[in-house]
C-alpha positions in Angstrom: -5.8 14.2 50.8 -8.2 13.6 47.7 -9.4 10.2 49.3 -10.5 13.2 52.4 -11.9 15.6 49.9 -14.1 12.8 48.1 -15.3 10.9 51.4 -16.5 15.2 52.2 -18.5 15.6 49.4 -19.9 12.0 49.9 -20.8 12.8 53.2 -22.2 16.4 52.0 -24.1 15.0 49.4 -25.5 12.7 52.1 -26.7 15.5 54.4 -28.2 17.8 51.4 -31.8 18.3 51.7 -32.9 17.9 48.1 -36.1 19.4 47.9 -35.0 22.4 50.1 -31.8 23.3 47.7 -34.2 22.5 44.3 -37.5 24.5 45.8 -34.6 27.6 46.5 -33.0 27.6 43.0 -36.4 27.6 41.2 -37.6 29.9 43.6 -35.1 32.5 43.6 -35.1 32.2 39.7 -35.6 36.0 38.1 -39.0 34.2 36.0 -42.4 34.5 37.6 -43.3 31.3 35.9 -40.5 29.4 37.2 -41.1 30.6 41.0 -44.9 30.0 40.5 -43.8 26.0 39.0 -41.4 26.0 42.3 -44.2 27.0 44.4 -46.8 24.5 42.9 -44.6 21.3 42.9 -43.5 22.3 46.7 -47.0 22.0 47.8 -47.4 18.7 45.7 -44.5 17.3 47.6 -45.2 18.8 50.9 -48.8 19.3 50.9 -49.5 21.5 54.0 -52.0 24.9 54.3 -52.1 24.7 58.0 -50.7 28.0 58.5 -51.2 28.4 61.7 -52.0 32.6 61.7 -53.4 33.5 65.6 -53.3 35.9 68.0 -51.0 34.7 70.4 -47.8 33.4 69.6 -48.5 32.6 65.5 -46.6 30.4 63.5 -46.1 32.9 60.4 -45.5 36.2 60.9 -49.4 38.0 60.9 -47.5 41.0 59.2 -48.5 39.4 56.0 -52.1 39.4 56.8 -52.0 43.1 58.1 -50.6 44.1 55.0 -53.1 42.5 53.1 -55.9 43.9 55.0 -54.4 47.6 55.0 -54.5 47.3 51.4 -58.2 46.4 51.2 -59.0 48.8 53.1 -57.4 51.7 51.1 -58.9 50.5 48.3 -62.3 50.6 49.7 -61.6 53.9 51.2 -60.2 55.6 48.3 -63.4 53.9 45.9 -60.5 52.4 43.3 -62.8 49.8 42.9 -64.3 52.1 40.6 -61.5 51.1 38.2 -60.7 48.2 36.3 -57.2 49.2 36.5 -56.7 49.7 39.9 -58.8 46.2 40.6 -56.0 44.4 38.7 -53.4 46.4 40.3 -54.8 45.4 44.0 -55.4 41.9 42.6 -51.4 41.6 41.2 -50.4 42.7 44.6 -52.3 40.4 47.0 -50.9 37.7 44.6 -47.7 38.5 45.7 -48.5 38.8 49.2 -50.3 35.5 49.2 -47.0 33.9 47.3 -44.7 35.1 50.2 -47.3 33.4 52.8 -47.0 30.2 50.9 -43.4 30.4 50.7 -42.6 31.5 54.1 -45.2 28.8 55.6 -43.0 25.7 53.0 -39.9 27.1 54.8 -41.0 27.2 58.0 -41.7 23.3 57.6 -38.7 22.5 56.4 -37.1 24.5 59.5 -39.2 22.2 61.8 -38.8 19.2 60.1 -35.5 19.1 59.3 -32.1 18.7 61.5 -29.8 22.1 61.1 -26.8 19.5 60.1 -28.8 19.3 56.7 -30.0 22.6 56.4 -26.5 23.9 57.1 -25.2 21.7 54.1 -27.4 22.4 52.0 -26.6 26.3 52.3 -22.9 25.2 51.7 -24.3 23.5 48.2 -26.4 26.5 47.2 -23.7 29.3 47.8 -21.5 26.9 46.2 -23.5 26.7 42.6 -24.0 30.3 43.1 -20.5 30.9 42.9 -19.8 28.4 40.5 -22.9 30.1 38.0 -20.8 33.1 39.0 -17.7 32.2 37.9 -19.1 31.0 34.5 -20.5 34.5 33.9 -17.1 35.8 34.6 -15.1 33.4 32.3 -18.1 34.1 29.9 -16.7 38.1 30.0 -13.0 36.5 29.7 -13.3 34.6 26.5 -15.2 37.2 25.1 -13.4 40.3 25.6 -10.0 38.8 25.8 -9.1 40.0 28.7 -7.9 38.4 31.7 -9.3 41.5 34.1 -12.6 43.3 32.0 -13.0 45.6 34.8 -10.1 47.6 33.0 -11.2 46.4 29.3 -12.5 49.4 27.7 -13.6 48.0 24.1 -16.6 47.6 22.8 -17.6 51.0 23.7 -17.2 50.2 27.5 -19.8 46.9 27.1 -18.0 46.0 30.5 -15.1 48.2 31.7 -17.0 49.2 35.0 -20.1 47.7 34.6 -18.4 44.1 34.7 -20.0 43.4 37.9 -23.5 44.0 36.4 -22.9 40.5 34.3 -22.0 38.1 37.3 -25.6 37.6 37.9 -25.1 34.0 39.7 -27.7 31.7 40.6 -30.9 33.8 39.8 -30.0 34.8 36.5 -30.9 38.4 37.9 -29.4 41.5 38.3 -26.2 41.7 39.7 -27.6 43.2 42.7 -29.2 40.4 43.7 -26.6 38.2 43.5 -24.4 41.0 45.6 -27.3 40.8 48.3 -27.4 37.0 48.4 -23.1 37.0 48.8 -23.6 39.3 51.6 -25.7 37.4 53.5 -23.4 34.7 52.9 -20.2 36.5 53.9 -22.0 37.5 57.2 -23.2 33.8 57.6 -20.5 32.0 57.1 -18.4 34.9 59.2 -20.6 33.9 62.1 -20.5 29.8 61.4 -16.4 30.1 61.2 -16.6 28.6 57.9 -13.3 30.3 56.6 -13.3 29.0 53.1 -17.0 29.3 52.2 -16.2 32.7 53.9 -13.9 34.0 51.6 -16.0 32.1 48.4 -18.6 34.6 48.8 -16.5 37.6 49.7 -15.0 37.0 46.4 -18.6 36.9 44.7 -19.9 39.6 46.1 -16.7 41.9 45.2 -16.6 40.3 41.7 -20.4 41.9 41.5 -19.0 45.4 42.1 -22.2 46.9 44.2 -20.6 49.8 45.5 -23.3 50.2 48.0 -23.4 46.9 49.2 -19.9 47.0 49.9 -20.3 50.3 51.9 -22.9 48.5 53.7 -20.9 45.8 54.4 -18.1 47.8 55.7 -20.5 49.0 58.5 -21.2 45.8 59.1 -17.8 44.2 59.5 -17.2 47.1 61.3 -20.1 46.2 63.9 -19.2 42.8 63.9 -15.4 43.4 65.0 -15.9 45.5 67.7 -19.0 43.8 69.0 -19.8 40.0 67.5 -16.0 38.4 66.7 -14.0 36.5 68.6 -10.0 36.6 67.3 -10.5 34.3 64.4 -13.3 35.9 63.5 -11.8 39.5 63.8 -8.4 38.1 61.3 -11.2 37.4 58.9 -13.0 40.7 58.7 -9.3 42.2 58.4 -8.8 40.1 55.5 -12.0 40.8 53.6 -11.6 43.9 53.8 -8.6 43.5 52.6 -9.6 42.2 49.8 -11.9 44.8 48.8 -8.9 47.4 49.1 -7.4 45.5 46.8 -10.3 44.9 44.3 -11.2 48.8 44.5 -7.4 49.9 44.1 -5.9 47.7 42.0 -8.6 45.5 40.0 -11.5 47.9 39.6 -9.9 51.5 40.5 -12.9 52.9 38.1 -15.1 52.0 40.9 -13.0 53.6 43.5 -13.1 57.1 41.1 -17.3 56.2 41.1 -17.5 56.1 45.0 -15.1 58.8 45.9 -16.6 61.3 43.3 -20.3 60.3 45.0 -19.2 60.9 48.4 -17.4 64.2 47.5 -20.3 65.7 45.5 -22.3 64.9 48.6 -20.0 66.4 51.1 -19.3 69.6 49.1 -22.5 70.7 47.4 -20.6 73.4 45.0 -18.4 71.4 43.7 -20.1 70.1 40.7 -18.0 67.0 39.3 -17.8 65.1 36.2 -18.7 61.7 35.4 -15.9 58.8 35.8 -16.8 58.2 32.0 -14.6 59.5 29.5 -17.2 60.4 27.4 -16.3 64.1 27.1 -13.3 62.6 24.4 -15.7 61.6 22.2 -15.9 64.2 18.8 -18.9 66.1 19.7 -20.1 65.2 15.5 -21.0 61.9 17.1 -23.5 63.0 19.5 -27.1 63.4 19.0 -28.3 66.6 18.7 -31.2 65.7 21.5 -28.4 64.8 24.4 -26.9 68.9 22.8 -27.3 72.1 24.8 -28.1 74.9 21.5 -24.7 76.6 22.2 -23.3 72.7 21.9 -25.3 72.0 18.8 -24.0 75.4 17.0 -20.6 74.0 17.6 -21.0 70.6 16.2 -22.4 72.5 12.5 -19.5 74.3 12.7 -17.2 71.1 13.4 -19.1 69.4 10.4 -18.4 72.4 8.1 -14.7 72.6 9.3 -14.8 68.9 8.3 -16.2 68.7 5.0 -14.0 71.6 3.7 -11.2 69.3 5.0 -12.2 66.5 3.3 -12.7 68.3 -0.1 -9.0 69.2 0.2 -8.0 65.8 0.7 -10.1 65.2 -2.4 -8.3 67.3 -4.3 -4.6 66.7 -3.2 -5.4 63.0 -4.3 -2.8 61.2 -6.6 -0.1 63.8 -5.5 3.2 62.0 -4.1 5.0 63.1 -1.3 8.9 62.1 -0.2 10.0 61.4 2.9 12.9 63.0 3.8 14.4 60.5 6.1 13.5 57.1 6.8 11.2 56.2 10.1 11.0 53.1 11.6 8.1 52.0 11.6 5.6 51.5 14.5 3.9 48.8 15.4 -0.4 50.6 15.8 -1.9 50.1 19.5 -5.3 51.0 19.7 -6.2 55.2 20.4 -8.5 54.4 23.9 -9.4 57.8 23.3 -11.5 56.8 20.4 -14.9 55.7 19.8 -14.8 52.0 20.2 -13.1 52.2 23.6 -16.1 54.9 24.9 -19.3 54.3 26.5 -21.7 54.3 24.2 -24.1 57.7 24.4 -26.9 56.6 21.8 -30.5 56.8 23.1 -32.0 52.9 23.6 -35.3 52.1 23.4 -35.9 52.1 26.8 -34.7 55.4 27.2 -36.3 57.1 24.0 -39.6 55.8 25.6 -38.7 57.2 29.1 -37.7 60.5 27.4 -41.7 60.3 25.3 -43.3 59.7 28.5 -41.3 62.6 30.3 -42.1 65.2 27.3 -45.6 64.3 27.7 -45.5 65.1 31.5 -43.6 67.7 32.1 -45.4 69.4 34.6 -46.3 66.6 36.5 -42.4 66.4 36.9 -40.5 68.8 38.9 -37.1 67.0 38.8 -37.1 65.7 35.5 -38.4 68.9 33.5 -35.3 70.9 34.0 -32.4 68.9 31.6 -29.9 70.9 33.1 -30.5 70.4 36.8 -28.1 68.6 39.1 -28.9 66.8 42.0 -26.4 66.6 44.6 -27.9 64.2 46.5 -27.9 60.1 45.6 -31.4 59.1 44.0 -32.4 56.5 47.4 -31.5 59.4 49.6 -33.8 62.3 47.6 -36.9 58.9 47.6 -36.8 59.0 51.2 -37.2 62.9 51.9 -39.8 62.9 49.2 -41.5 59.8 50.9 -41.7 61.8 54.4 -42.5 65.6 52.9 -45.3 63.8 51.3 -46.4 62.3 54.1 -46.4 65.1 56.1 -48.5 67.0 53.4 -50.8 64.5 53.3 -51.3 63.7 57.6 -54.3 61.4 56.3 -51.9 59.0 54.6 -49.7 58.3 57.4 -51.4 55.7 59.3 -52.7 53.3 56.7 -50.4 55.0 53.3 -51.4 56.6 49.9 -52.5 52.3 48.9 -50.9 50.0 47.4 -48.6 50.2 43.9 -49.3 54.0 44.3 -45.9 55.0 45.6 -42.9 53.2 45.7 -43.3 49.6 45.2 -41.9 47.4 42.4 -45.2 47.0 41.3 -45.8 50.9 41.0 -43.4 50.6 38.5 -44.2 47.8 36.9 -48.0 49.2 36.7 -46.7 52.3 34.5 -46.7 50.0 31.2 -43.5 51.3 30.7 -41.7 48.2 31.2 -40.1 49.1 34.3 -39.7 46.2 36.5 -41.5 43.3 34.0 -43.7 44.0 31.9 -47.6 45.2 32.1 -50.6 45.0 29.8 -50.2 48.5 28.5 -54.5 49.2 28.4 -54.4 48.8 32.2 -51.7 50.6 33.3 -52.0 53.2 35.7 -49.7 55.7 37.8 -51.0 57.7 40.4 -50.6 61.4 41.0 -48.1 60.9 43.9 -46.0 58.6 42.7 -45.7 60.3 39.2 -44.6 63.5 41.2 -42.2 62.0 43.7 -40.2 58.3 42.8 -41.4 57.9 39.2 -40.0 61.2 39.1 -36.6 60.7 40.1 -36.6 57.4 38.6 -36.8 59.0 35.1 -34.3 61.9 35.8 -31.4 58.9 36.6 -32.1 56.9 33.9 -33.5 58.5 31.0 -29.7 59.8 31.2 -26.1 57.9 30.4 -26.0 54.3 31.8 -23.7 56.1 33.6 -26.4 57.3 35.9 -28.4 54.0 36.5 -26.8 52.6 39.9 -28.8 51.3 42.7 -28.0 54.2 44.7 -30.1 56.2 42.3 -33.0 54.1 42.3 -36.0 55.4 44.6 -38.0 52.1 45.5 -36.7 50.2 48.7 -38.1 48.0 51.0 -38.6 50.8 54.0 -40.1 53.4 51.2 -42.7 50.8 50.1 -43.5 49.7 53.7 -44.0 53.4 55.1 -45.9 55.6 51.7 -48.0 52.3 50.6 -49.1 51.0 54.0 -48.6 53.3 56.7 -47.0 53.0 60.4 
């Protein structure tokens, strides 16, 4: 059996394209420079630029181009060439359009040049170092906390608890989310090559990420793939991932569970107005910060603090008397109050937030959603980006067909643009925000997390993929 197992890996390491797996790891690494290195020694290897971009039947996509040329042409139309800031806005942007053609056009050789026995191993080896990266995160969690499941560990004021997931950040050394996205796609791969154990690898990455709404996604998908795309193998499988996701959300990570049922309840009754999973509310209301208190709250915590200090001055004075017990008690071995401090989610005001908060003081009426502290939004943050996106667009009929330009809307760089070290960070003398975007997905973006980390899922964050694509470009 281990003579099998070795003469496998021989004859995987055989079959592994090299360059392919190397030029993906650096590529898919979170650091600009290192995709920009990955990029640059790709073309050293594999010097190529014969893209071949024509009108009938092109090699690369010509959606690249188009995009590219739309955005020209809204600058030009708009006269942001006017500013220095927009110029190196437009300029960031066609750099990453022009790093997607190069890396589209390397892949595309390697497609054509290379037999699918090879590529197809050398998937297996990425998917396996991204879940061995993955499990090294999670043992990371393990040795520090203690804990053999931190999905239920509530020390260290909730450091992990449910936001455990948000640390298994794999082979990119991104967010979580990414490396939920990349399991996905590897769940639904391998589902399709039969590949039962690289199957169930990835299904256990991508639960061990927690994305709630990756998870939901993926239950739509199995649920596709079972009644239409399975054969009875195939259909055994999807049984037993999901399965295993019961399992996680029940018994592993049941704080998740509470997260998603309480999201889909406050969207399916709109006056029901429910609390967050967090026990936060336990904490002594002396401990919060008077800027996260309502005025009624903040009366009651100087009355707390009085109550206390004439408390303490009685201790004071009862000090050096000696008291009898009456009968002896055995004693008790002390177990840790959860209900304390320590074992909360922290609610003090970071950085990042205290500069969200500055910027939204400074705008307030340029933000409808975020002015109000006390508003509650029934609706997911994604969900409220999209009807923004369309009663924008239908407000503004000029934009439709070629968008409001690009980084004005909804884009990564949009947010990356605002200086406010959303997204990476921006020289802060040319950033710039348009009117739109302030009003509509900077807007929400703020309201969700200028609040309790509670709040910052990716279900409340407004850029996607399709809102970029339709307010920035068009139809």
């Amino acid at each position: 059996m281990i003579r099998s197992a070795v003469l496998k890996l021989q004859d995987l390491r055989k079959n592994t394209d090299w360059k392919l797996l190397i030029f993906l790891i650096l590529f898919l690494n979170v650091k600009s420079v290192v995709k920009i290195i990955a990029i640059a020694l790709i073309y050293i290897i594999q010097f190529d630029f014969k893209f071949g971009f024509r009108n009938s039947v092109p090699r690369l996509p010509l959606f690249y181009v188009f995009i590219i040329v739309v955005a020209i042409f809204n600058w030009l139309i708009t006269k942001s060439f006017m500013s220095t800031s927009s110029n190196i806005a437009l300029l960031t942007g066609i750099s990453i359009w022009l790093l997607c053609i190069l890396v589209i056009h390397q892949l595309k050789l390697f497609v054509d040049n290379t037999d699918t026995t090879s590529i197809y191993q050398t998937i297996i080896i990425f998917f396996l170092i991204n879940a061995l990266l993955s499990f090294i995160n999670f043992a990371g969690i393990v040795w520090e906390t203690g804990a053999l499941n931190p999905y239920r560990y509530q020390g260290e004021y909730q450091k992990y608890f449910i936001r455990t997931g948000d640390y298994i950040k794999g082979i990119t050394f991104d967010t979580s989310t990414a490396n939920s996205i990349i399991s996905a796609f590897g769940v639904i791969f391998f589902l399709v090559k039969r590949n039962w154990i690289m199957l169930l690898i990835c299904m256990l990455i991508l639960l061990a990420t927690a994305s709630n709404i990756i998870n939901m996604l993926m239950i739509g998908i199995f649920g596709f793939m079972f009644f239409y795309r399975s054969n009875a193998n195939q259909k055994s499988f999807v049984i037993i991932c999901l399965m295993m996701g019961i399992v996680f959300m029940v018994k592993v990570s049941p704080e998740n569970y509470k997260y998603v049922k309480e999201a889909i309840q406050k969207m399916a009754d709109k006056k029901t107005v429910i609390t967050p999973a967090s026990t936060s509310a336990k904490i002594p209301i002396t401990e919060i910060e008077d800027n996260l208190l309502t005025p009624e709250e903040r009366k009651h915590k100087i009355a707390q603090l009085y109550l206390d200090s004439i408390y303490k001055s009685r201790l004071k004075s009862a000090k050096g008397k000696e008291y009898i017990s009456a009968e002896i008690v055995k004693p008790k071995i002390e177990v840790p109050d959860i209900n304390t401090a320590p074992f909360q989610s922290k609610i003090d005001t970071t950085l990042q937030q205290r500069k969200l908060l500055m910027f939204m003081n400074a705008h307030k009426k340029s933000l409808p959603l975020s002015e109000k502290e006390d508003r509650n939004l029934i609706l997911p943050g994604k969900i409220i980006a999209f009807k923004q996106t369309f009663d924008y667009l239908h407000s503004h009929p000029e934009k439709i067909l070629t968008g409001d330009g690009m980084g004005n809307f909804s884009s990564r760089l949009a947010f990356r643009t605002t200086g406010l070290g959303i997204s990476g960070n921006y020289p802060t003398k040319y950033a710039s925000i348009s009117p739109g975007f302030l009003s509509n997905h900077l807007d929400i973006y703020l309201y969700y997390f200028s609040k309790r980390i509670y709040f910052h899922s990716l279900i409340n964050s407004p850029n996607s993929v399709y809102n970029q694509l339709l307010s920035e470009y068009g139809i």
